[in-house]
Backbone as a ProteinNet text record, in pm:
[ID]
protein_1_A
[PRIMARY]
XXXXXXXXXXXXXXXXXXXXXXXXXXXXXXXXXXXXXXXXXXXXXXXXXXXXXXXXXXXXXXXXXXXXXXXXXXXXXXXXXXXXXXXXXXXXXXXXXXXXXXXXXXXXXXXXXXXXXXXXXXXXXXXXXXXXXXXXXXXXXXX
[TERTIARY]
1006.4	1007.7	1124.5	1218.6	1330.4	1451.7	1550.5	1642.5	1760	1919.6	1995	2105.8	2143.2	2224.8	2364	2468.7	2608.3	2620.4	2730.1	2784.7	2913	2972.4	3151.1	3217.9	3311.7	3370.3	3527.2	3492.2	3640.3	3743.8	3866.4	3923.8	3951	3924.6	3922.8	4073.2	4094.4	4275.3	4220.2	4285.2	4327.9	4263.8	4224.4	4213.3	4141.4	4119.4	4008.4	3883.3	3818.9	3669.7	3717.9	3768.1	3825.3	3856.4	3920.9	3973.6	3829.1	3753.7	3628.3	3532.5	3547.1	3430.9	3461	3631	3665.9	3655.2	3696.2	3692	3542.3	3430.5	3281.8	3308	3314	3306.1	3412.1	3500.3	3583.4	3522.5	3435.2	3308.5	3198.6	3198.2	3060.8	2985.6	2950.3	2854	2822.5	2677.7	2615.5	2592.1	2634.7	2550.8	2437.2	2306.4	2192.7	2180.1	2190.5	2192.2	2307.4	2341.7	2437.4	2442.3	2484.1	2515.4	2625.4	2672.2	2795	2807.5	2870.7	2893.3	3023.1	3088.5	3183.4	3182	3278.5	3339.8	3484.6	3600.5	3708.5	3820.2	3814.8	3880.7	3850.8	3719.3	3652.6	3566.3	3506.8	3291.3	3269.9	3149.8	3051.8	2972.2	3010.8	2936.3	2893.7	2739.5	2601.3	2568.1	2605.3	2528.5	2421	2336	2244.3	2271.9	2347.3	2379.5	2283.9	2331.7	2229.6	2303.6	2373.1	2407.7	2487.6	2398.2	2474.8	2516.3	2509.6	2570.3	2724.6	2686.7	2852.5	2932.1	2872.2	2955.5	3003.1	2911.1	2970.8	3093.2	3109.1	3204.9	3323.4	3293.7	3430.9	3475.8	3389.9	3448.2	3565.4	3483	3520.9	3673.1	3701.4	3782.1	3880.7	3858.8	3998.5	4007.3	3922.8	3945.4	3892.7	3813.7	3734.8	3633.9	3591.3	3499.3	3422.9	3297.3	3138.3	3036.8	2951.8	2815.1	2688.9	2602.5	2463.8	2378.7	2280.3	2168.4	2054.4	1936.8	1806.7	1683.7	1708.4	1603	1530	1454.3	1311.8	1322.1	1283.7	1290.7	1152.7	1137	978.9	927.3	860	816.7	725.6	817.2	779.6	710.6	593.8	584.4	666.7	709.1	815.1	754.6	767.7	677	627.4	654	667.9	556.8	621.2	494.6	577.2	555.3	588.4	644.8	726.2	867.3	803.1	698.8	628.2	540.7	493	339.7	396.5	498.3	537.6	638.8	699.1	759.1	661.3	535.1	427.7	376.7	396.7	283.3	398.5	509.1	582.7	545.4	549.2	536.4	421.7	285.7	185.7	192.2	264.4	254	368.9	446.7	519.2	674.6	728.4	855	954.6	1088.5	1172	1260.1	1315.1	1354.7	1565.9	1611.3	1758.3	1812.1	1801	1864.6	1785	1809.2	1783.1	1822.3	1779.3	1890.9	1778.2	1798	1741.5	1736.4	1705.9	1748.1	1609.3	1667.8	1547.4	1553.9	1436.1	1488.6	1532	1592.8	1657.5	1522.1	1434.4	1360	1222.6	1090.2	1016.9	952.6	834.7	811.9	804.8	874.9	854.1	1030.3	1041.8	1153.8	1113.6	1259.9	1251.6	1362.6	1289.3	1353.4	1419.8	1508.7	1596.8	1572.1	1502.9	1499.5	1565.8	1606.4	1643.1	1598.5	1496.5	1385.2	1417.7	1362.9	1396.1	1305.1	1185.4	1131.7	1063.4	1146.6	1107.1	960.8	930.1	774.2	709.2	651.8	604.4	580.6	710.3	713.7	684.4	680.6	657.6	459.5	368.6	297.7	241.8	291.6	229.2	248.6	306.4	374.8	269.7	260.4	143.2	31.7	-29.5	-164.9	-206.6	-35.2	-87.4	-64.4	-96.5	-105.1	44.9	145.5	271.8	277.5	364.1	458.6	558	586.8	705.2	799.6	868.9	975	987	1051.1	1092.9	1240.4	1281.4	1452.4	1480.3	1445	1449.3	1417.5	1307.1	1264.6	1389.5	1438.3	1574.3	1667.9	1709.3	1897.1	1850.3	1727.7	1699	1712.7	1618	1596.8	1757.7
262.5	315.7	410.1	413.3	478.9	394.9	483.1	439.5	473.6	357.5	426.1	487.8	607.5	675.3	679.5	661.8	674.5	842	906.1	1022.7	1003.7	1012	978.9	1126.7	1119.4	1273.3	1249.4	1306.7	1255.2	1404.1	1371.7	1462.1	1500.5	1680.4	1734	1703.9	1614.1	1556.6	1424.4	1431.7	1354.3	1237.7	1129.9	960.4	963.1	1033.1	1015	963.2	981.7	992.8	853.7	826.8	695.6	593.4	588.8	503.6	449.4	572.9	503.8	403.1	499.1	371.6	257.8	257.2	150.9	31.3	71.8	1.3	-82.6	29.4	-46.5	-143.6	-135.6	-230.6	-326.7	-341.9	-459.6	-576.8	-470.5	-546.7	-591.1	-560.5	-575.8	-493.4	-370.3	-310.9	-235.2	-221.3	-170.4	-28.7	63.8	233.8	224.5	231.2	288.4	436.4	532.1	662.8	740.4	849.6	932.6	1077.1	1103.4	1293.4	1323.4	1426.5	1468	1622.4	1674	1820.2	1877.3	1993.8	2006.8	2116	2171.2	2232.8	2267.5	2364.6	2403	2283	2201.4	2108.4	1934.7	1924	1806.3	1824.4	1693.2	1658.7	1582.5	1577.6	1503.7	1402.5	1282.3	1189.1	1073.7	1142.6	1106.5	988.2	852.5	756.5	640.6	577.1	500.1	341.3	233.8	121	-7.7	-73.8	-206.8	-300.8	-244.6	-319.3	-218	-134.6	-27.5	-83.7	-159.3	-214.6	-264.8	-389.3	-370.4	-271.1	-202.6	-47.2	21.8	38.2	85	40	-69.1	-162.4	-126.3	-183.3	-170.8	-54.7	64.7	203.6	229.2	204.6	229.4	129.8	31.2	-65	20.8	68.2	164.9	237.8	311.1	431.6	590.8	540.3	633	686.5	860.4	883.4	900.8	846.1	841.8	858.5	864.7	871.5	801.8	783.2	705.9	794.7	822	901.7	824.9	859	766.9	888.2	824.5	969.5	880.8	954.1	912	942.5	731.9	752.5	772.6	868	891.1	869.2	785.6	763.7	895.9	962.5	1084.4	1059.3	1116.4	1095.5	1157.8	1066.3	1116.4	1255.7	1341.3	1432.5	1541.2	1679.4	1827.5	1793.7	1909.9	1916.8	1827.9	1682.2	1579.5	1596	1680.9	1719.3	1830.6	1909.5	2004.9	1978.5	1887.5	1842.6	1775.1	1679.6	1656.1	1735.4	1875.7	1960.3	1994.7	2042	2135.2	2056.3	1986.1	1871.9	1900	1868.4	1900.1	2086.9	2135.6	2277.5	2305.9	2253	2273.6	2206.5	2114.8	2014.3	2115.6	2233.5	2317.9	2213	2133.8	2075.2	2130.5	2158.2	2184	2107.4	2098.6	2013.1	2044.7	1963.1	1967	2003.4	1884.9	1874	1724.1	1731.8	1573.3	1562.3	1485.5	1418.6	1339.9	1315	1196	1076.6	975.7	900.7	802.6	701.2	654	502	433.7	296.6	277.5	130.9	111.3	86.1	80.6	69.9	132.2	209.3	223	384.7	417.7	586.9	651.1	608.5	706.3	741.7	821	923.9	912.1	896.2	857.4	991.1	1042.6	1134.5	1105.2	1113	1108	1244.8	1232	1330.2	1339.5	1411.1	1476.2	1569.4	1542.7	1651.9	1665.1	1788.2	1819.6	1710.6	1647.8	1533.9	1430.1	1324.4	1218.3	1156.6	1148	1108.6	1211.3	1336.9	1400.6	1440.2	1404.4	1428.5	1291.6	1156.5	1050.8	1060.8	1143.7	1121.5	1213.7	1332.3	1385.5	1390.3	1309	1252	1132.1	1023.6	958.6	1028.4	1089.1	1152.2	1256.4	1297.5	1341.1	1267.8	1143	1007.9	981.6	1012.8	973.7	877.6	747.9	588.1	628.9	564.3	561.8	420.6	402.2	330.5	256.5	145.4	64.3	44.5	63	34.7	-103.9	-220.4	-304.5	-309.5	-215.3	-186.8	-100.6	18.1	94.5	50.2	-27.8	-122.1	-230.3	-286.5	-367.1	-315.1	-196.9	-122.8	-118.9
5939.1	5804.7	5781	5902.2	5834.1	5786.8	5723.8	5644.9	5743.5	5704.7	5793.9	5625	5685.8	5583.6	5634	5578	5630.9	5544.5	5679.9	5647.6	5671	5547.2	5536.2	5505.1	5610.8	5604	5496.4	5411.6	5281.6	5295.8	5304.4	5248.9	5176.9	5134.7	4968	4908.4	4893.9	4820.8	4710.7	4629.6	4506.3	4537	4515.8	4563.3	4703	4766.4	4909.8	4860.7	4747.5	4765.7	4701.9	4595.7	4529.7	4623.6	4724.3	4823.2	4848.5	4902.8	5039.6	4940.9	4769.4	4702.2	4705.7	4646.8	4641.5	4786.8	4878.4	4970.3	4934.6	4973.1	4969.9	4884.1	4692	4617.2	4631.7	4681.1	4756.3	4796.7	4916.1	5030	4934.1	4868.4	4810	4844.4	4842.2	4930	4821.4	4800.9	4672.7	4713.2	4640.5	4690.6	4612.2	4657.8	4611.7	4590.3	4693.9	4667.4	4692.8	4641.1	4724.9	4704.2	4775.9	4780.4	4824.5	4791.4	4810.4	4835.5	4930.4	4974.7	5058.2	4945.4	5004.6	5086.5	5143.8	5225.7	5187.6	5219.6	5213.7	5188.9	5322.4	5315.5	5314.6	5381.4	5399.7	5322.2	5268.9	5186.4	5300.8	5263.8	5324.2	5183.7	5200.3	5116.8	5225.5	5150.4	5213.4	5125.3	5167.9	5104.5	5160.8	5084	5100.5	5091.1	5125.1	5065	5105.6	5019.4	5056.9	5200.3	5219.9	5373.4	5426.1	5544.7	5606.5	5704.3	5792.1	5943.5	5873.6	5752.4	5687.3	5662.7	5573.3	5538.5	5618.9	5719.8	5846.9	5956.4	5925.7	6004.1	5928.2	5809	5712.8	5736	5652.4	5725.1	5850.8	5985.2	6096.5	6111.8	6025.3	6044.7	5983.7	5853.6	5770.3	5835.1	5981.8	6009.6	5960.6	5848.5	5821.6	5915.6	5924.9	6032.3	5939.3	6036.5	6001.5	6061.8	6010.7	6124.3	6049	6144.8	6052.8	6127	6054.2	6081	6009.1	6031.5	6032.7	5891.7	5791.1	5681.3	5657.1	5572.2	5534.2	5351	5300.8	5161.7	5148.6	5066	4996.6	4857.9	4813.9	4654.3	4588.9	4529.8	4447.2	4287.8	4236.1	4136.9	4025.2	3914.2	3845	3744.5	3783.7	3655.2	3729.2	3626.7	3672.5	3799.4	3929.5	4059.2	4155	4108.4	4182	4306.5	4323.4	4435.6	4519.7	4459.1	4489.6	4586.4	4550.7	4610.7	4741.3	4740.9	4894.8	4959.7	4917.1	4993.3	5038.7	4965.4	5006.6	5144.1	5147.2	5250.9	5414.5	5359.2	5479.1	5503.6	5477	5447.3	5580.1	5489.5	5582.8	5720.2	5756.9	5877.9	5925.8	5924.8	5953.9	6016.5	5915.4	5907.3	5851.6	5870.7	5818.5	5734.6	5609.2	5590.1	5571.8	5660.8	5646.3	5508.4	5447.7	5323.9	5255.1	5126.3	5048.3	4912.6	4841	4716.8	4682.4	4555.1	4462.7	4458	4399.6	4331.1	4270.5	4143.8	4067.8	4073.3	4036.7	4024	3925.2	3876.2	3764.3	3665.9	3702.1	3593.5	3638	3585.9	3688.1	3616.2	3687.2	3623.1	3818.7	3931	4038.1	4046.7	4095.5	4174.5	4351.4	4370.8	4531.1	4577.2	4685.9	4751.5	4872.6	4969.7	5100.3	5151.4	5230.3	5330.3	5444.7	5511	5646.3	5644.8	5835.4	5891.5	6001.4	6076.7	6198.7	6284.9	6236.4	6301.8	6223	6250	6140.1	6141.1	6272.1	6314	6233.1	6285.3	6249.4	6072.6	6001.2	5842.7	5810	5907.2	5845.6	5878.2	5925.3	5938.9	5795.3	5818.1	5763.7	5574	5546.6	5392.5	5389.5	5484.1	5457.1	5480.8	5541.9	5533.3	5388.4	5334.9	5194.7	5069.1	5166.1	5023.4	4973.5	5061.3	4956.9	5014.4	4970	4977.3	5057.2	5201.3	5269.6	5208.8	5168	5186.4	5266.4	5252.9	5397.7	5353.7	5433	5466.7	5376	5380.8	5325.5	5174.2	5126.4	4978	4929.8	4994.9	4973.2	4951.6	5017.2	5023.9	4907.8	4875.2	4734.2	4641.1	4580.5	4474.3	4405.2
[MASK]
+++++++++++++++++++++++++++++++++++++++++++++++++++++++++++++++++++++++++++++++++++++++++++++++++++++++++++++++++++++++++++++++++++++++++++++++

C-alpha cells in the first residue's frame, strides 16, 4: 500500500524546474501530485507520477539527482476537519509526520493526502484502524 515518490533536487536558476517537467512530458510521464521546497540554492520537487520506475530512469539518464522514497496516499474527506481527523489518528498512535501535500481527483468529493512518516507500517495501521482508505500505488499513478 505504499507509493513510490521521486525527489528531484532542481537548481534555484531560470529553466531548471522547466527542463525536468519538460523532459517527463517528452516521456510521457503524467505528474499526479507534486510539491515543491526550496532552499538557498537547490528545491526539492517532490513528485507522484503514473510511471515512477520510467521517470526515474529518464531522470537518472539526463543526469538529474534523485531519490525515491516509499509514502503513504490517504483518502481524506473533502470538508472542514477532514485533515484533522487523520492527523489526529496519527497523533494518538504517537507518529510523527515528516512532511505532506495534497492533491484531488479530477472529478470526485475526497482529497488525497501524501504522507511521509517516521514509520510507514505503523501509520499504515493505524489510519486504517481509524477508518481512513489507503491507496494503492496503482489507484495513485491512475487517478
Amino acid at each position: 500500500m505504499l507509493v513510490k515518490q521521486l525527489s528531484v533536487f532542481v537548481e534555484n536558476k531560470p529553466g531548471k524546474l522547466s527542463a525536468v517537467t519538460r523532459l517527463l512530458a517528452d516521456n510521457d510521464i503524467d505528474i499526479r501530485a507534486f510539491s515543491v521546497a526550496d532552499s538557498r540554492d537547490f528545491g526539492i520537487l517532490r513528485l507522484i507520477v503514473n510511471d515512477p520506475d520510467k521517470a526515474s530512469q529518464v531522470l537518472k539518464n539526463a543526469e538529474v539527482t534523485i531519490s525515491v522514497t516509499n509514502v503513504i496516499a490517504v483518502c481524506i474527506g473533502d470538508r472542514p476537519g477532514g485533515l484533522a481527523e487523520a492527523v489526529d489518528c496519527l497523533y494518538k498512535a504517537n507518529i510523527s509526520v515528516e512532511y505532506m501535500y495534497a492533491f484531488v481527483e479530477k472529478s470526485g468529493d475526497d482529497a488525497f493526502a501524501i504522507l511521509r512518516v517516521e514509520n510507514n507500517d505503523k501509520a499504515l495501521e493505524a489510519l486504517t484502524e481509524g477508518g481512513f482508505t489507503i491507496l494503492s500505488a496503482e489507484k495513485v499513478y491512475s487517478i
